[in-house]
Steps between C-alpha positions, in 0.01 A plus 500: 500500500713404830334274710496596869772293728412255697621626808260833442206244377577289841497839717197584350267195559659451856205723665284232308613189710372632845194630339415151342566373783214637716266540192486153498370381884259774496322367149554112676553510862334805645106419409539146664719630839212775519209280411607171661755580776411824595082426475378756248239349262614413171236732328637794745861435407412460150260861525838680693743403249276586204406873648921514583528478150245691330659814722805489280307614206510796663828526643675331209407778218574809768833327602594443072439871432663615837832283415476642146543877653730477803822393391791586756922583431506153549278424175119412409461161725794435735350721785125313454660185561673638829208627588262154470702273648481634889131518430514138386710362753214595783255396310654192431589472865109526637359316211700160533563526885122581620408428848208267567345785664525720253443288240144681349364598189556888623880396554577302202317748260700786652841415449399316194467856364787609632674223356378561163565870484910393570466249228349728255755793583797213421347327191326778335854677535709186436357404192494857366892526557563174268322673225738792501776257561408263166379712197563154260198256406714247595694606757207627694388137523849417611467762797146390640572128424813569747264646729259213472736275569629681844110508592467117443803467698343658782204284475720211522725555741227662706294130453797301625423685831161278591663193327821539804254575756288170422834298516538696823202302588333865566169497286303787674422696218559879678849352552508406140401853387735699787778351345429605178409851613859529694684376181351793309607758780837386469509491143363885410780690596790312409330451125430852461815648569672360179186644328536845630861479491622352168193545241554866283176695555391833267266749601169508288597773215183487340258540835121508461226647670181322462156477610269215503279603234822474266618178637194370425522612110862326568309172580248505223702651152800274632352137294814337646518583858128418561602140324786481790249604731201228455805221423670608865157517661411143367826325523553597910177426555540133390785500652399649869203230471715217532710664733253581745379127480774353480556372881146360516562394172809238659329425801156415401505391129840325502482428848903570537493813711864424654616513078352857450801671562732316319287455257452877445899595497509227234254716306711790533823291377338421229386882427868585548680206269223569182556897585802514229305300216243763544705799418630289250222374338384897533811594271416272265107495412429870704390588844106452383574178383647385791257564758264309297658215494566522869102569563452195293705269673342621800160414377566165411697420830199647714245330318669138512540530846053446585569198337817361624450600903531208709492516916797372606729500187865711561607431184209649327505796722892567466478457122159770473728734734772475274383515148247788593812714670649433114278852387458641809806735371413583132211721544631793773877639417322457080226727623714707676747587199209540266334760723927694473419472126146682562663750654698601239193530255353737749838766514514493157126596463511777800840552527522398871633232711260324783570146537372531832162554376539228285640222739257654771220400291610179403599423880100605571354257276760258586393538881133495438540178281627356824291619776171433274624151468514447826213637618288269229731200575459537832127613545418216233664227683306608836151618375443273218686190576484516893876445523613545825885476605533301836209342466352164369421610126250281308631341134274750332675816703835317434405466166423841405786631600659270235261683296594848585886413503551344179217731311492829602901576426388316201234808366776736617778359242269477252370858518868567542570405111213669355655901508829396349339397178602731241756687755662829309811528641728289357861462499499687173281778592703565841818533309339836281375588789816525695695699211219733456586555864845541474491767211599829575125650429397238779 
């Protein structure tokens, strides 16, 4: 089977950079400028986010079965992605550049919404294309690990944006996050016209109508996209935990609040140089196989951390950053091509094509992983521990958010490994399932 060219793979995943890019200050930066800066309670930020969230389960299932059945003369997904990125860009623009006057719950929650119906028009529709694009087991892990790799990217070069402004000697942190916000409105159109320009793009020939009573039966006869499901759920929520944490995490338990950012874009190196041994290891040993590994490592790098924390120590805190980013890029482009594989299953057993539905549910679980991981992260840290950012925490408060930061992600990679036990689709079984597809009574 011809592997796609680089050129077409790079096209592809260039959308993915920008989008990366403000993913990651919204999981890291936003709840802090909102909840510290900008004077919203923690638990209120935390509550905002969470309900944000939870309103993409139902936008992110319409928006899958919508993408599905509209395809244009200019293919199934090029015209979506046209579409999100103007909604995006405002959203983007009122989001990271708020005014201290109209900096309230009402006003973030708003264009939080906003901002999440752009993002699930482009990824819903984005990941969708790549499994028309790659119809190999391998290959398809090629594809999204090219696309995970342009999202780290974007985290990274978006994090170098704080660490220039604190050299600046600038560290006000809505000056911090306006940066990062005008990088990102720079960066959306002039990634997304190679996309729309240079990536071939089919219209659906195997469109489905569906209701929700069938895509439920989808859900529940399908053993191995409910597996993807819980393992997607599980694995962002772990990782949104620590996210969400992570800048009190610097400044109060490490004490090195002027090292967060470079500490962070050193996480994301890392996730970018161990990216390739991923795939790698994924050709060799299977996709399944893989991830676990990856959740492992996790596991054992979270837990040593509650015993190795030490106020003060930059070597320590460098070294966690780094060897943590190591798996931080196994788990999503893996998921991501097992969930093209799924899709095949389902044509061959009804004949139809509707990756959309399929990504669209994975990008729902994916999303509420997150925003339930803040909201218990967050509310934890505030109502149990009586942490309070700004303010003059006791060692117990201080303390439990060790607690919550080390353990919590730690429940969500272990929950993580338990569905892919005993995973069906295997290299093997992919391949007959491909040739039964490409028969002529297919």
């Amino acid at each position: 089977m011809d592997q796609i060219s680089k050129p077409i793979l790079g096209s592809y995943a260039a959308v993915a950079l920008p989008a990366g890019a403000m993913a990651m200050p919204i999981a890291v930066y936003l709840p802090p400028l909102y909840g510290e800066s900008l004077g919203l309670s923690l638990a209120t930020v935390g509550l905002v986010f969470t309900l944000a969230r939870i309103w993409d389960v139902i936008t992110d299932p319409i928006m899958g079965v919508v993408i599905d059945k509209h395809g244009s003369r200019w293919g199934q997904y090029k015209h979506w992605i046209a579409v999100a990125i103007p909604i995006l860009m405002l959203a983007v623009y009122m989001v990271f550049l708020p005014s201290e006057d109209s900096a309230s719950a009402l006003y973030l929650g708003g264009w939080l919404l906003v901002l999440y119906v752009g993002y699930t028009i482009l990824s819903i529709a984005h990941q969708s294309w790549g499994a028309q694009l790659a119809i190999g087991y391998d290959e398809r892990s090629r594809l999204y690990g090219w696309r995970e790799i342009f999202v780290i990217s974007g985290m990274g070069l978006v994090l170098a944006i704080p660490v220039a402004v604190e050299m600046l000697g600038e560290a006000a942190l809505t000056t911090k996050v306006a940066s990062m916000g005008l990088f990102c409105l720079i960066l959306f159109p002039l990634t997304t016209i190679p996309t729309l320009l240079f990536v071939p793009d089919q219209p659906n020939d195997k469109p489905a109508s569906i209701d929700w009573r069938e895509a439920l039966s989808v859900v529940r006869a399908n053993a191995s996209l409910w597996r993807l499901l819980i393992t997607d759920f599980t694995s962002n929520f772990a990782t949104s935990a620590t996210a969400a944490l992570y800048i009190f995490f610097a400044s109060y338990v490490f004490e090195l609040p002027n090292h967060a950012s470079t500490a962070l874009l050193l996480y994301f190196f890392a996730g970018f140089l161990a990216m390739p041994l991923w795939m790698q290891l994924s050709y060799k040993v299977g996709k399944t196989r893989a991830i676990q590994l990856a959740l492992g490592y996790g596991i054992l790098v979270q837990s040593g951390l509650f015993l190795l924390a030490e106020p003060g120590n930059v070597a320590m805190f460098w070294g966690y950053t780094f060897f943590y980013g190591v798996a931080y890029g196994a788990v999503p482009p893996l998921l991501r091509s097992m969930m093209a594989d799924v899709t095949d299953v389902d044509e061959l057993q009804t004949g139809t094509k509707r990756a959309g539905m399929f990504f669209a549910l994975l990008t729902t679980v994916n999303k509420l992983g997150g925003a339930v991981a803040v909201g218990v992260a967050l509310t934890t840290a505030d109502l149990v521990f009586g942490f309070v950012p700004g303010s003059d925490n006791s060692p117990a408060a201080i303390n439990g958010l060790l607690v919550i930061y080390c353990f919590v992600p730690v429940v969500g990679l272990a929950l993580s490994y338990l569905p892919l036990l005993g995973y069906p689709l295997t290299k093997e079984k992919h391949a007959e399932i491909r040739e039964a597809l490409s028969s002529p009574r297919a």
